[in-house]
N, C-alpha and C positions, 0 to 999 in steps of 0.2 A: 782622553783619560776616562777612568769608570770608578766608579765605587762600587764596592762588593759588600753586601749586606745578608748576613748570615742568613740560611733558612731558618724556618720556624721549627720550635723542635716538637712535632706531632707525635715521636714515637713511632714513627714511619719504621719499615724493612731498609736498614743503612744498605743492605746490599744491592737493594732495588736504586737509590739514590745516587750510590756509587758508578751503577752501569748505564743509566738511563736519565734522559732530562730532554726537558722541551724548552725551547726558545721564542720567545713571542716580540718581535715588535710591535711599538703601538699604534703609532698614528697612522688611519687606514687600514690597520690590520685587526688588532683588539677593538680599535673604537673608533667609531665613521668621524672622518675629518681630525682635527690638526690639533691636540692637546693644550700648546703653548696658548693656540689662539682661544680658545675657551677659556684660559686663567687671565688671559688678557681683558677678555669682555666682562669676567665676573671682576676683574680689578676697573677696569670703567665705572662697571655699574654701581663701587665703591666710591666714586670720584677719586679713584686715587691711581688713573690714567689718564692721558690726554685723548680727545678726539682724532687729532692726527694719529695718533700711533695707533689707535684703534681701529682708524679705518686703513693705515699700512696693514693690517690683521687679515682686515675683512676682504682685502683683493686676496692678500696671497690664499687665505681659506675658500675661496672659492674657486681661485685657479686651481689647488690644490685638488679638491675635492672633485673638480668636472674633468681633470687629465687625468687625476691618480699620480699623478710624477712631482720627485721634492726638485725644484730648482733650487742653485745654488744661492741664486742670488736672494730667494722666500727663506732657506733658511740662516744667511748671513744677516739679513734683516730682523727676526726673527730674537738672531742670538744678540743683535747689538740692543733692538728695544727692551728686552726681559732685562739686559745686566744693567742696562741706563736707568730701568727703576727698582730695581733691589739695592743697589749697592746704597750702605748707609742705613739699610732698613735689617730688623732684628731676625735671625734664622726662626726662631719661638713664631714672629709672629707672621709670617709668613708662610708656616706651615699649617697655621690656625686656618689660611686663607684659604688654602689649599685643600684642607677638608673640607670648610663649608663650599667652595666651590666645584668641587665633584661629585658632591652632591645633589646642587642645585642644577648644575648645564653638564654635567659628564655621563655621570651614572647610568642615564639613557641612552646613551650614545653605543653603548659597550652594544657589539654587534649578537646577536641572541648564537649563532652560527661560531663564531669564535668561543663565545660561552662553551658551546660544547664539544667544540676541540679540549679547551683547556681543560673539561672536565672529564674530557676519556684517557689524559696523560693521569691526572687525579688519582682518578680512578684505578687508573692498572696501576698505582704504588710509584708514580715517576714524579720527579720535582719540577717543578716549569718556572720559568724566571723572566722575569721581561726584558728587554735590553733594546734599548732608545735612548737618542738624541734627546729624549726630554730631558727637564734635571731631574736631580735623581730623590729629592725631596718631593716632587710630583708621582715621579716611577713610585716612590717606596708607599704612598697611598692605593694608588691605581693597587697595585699588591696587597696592597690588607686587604683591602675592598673586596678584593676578586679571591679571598684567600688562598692566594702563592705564593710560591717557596721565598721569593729573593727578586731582586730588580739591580739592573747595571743603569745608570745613565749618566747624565752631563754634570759634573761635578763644577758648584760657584766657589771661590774661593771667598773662606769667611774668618776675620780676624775677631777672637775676644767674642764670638757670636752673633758678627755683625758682617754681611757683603759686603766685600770690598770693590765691586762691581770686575770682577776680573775671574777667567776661566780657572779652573786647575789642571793645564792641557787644554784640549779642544774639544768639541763637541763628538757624544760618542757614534758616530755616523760611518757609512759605507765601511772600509779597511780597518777602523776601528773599534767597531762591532766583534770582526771575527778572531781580531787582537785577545778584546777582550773576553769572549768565548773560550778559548783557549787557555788562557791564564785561568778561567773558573775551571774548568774543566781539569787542569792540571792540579790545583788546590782540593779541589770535591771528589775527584778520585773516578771521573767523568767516563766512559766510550765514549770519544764523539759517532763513532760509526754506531751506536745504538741511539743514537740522541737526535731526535727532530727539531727543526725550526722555519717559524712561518715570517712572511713579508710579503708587502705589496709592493715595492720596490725594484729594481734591478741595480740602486745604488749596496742592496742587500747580499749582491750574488756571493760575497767573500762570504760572506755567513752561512750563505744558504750551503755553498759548494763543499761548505766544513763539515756539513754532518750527515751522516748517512741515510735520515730520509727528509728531506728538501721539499716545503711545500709553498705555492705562490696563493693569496689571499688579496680578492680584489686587485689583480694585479696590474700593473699599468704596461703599454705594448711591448715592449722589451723583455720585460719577465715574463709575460704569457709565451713571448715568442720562446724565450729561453725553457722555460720550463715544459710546453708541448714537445720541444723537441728529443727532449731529454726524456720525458716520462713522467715527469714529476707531478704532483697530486693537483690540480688546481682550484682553490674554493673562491665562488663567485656569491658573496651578501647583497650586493648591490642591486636595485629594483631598476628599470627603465634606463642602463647607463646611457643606450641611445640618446634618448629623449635629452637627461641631465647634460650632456655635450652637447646640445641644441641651443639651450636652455642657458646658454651662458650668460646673457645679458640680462636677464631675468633676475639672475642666481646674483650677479653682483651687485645689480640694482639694491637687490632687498638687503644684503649684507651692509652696503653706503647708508641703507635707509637707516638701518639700528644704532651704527655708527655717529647719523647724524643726529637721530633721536636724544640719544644720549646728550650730546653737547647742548639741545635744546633743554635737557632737562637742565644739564648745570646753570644754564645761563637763566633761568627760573632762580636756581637756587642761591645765584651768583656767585659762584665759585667758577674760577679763571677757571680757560679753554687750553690757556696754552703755559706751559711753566719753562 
């Protein structure tokens, strides 16, 4: 499922908006590395995560980050640790957390290179919207932040304004995506054949193959393969990827390391490890 969050109203050319839109996903594509796990660490560093589930984070972010590729099984984890600590907790204040922590661990992360993708769609009068598997209380920051149109993501279901720790649907991912594309598209008054969208993914190709110019960002082997074959644009942000897939034991070490830090610090402060 998705939520659909009105554009901003700029006074923009409706006709420009009508025929033309860019699609961005996020994680690895807008912003290096794994969104979810960023709000996870800045929720640690609150004490109001555990250490286990911080350092289940910090593997799959670094697998993530040295393959490029979402495993099933990182982002089923992923979705069950996020709803096992929201549910019960207030929509308000959760979204407070979310600002200061994109802030503090996100806001650097936003790839300078996708910057100026999204700012030549901008630019020539087109709407651009995010659309991730994140949730969509995350999506719709990452969005002001980046000032763009609108954001699709992962919808918690919340009773009275409280999580109930349960989906509304499923996570907006792979076939999902281009579901969801489409239903905007049809509501906005869309071309998809004039509309771009970017992914590092090949879980993305439904999306990518929906609109008529398809481009692969950081992409992992499958979408590179897919997309040289085809023609399709390819933007590489990434510094030394050789090196960083070397580097793997390195890269997780230090992630365990922060992980671990943490739990040192609570145990200082003496606040349980484990709830």
């Amino acid at each position: 499922m998705w939520a659909h969050i009105r554009p901003d109203q700029n006074g923009g050319d409706p006709a420009i908006v009508r025929h033309g839109a860019a699609f961005f996903d996020v994680d690895n594509t807008l912003m290096r590395g794994a969104s979810i796990y960023y709000f996870a660490r800045g929720l640690a560093a609150r004490d109001l995560f555990t250490t286990r589930d911080l350092l289940r984070f910090a593997w799959g972010q670094a697998v993530f980050r040295l393959s490029g590729s979402e495993r099933p099984e990182h982002i089923h984890a992923a979705r069950e640790a996020a709803l096992a600590f929201v549910a019960g907790h207030a929509v308000d204040d959760l979204v407070s957390l979310c600002e200061e922590i994109y802030d503090e661990t996100m806001s650097d992360r936003i790839w300078e290179g996708a910057r100026r993708l999204v700012r030549r769609h901008l630019d020539a009068g087109q709407s651009v919207w995010l659309v991730t598997a994140t949730p969509v209380e995350l999506a719709e920051i990452i969005k002001r932040k980046l000032g763009l149109t609108g954001a699709l993501g992962t919808v918690a279901e919340t009773v009275d304004g409280v999580y109930t720790g349960r989906l509304v649907g499923d996570l907006l991912h792979g076939p999902a995506k281009a579901e969801a594309v489409r239903a905007l598209a049809r509501s906005e008054g869309l071309d998809l054949s004039a509309c771009a969208a970017y992914s590092d993914s090949c879980n993305d190709l439904p999306m990518l193959s929906l609109v008529g110019h398809p481009n692969a960002v950081n992409p992992d082997d499958a979408l590179r393969e897919h997309a040289e074959e085809r023609g399709w644009p390819v933007h590489e942000f990434r510094r030394h990827r050789v090196k960083l897939r070397v580097g793997v034991s390195a890269a997780v070490a230090g992630a365990v390391g922060g992980a671990v830090a943490v739990g040192m610090i609570r145990r200082r402060r003496g606040t349980p490890d484990q709830r």
